[in-house]
C-alpha positions as CSV (number, residue, x, y, z in Angstrom):
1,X,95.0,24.6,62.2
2,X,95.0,22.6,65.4
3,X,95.5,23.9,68.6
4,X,95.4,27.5,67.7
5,X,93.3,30.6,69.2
6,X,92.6,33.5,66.7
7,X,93.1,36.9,68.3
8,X,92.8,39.9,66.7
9,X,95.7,42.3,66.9
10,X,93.1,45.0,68.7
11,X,92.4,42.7,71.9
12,X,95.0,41.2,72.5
13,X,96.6,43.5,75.4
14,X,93.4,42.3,76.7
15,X,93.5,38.7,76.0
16,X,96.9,38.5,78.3
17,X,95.1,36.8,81.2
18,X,93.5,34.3,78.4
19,X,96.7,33.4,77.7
20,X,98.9,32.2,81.0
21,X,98.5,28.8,80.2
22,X,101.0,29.2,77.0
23,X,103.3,31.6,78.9
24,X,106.0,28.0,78.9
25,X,105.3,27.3,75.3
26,X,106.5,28.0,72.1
27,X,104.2,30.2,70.3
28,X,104.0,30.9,66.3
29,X,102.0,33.7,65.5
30,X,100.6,34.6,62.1
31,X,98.0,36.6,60.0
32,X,97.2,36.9,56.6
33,X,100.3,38.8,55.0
34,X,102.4,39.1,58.5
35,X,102.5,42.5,59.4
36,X,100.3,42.5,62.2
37,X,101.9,38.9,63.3
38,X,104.9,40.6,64.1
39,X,103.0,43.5,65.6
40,X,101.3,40.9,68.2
41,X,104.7,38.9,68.2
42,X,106.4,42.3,69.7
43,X,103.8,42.5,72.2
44,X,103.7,39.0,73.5
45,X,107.6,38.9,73.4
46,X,107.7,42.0,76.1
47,X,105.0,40.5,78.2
48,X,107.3,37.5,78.6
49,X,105.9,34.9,75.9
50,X,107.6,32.9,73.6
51,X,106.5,33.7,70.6
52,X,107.8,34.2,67.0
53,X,106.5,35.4,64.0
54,X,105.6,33.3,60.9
55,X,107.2,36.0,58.5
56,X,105.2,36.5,55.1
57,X,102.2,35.4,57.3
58,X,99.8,32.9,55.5
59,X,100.3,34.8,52.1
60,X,104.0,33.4,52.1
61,X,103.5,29.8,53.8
62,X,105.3,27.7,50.9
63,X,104.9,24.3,52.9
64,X,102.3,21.5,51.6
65,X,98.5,22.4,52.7
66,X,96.3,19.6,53.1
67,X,92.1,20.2,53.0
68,X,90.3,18.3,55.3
């Protein structure tokens, strides 16, 4: 996908400073089944980011995927 960063749910207390620049942005945050998504959503939600969880994580995505 475009534009994203891939952070595992381990680091990314530690990534904080990484991420200022999209402390004014929306951000969608997702994994593989979304559990840990909404883990890291939590965490990025009390340090004052916008985020929101893509619920069902990739696993449930139901939109059109197109291979490039």
């Amino acid at each position: 996908m475009p534009n994203t960063d891939c952070i595992p749910i381990q680091i990314i207390t530690e990534k904080m400073k990484d991420l200022e620049n999209y402390r004014n942005k929306t951000m969608i945050v997702y994994c593989r089944s979304g559990n840990r998504s909404e883990t890291a959503t939590k965490i990025l939600n009390e340090n004052g980011f916008k985020a929101f969880n893509m619920i069902g994580g990739i696993n449930g995505w139901e939109g059109e995927v197109v291979h490039n």
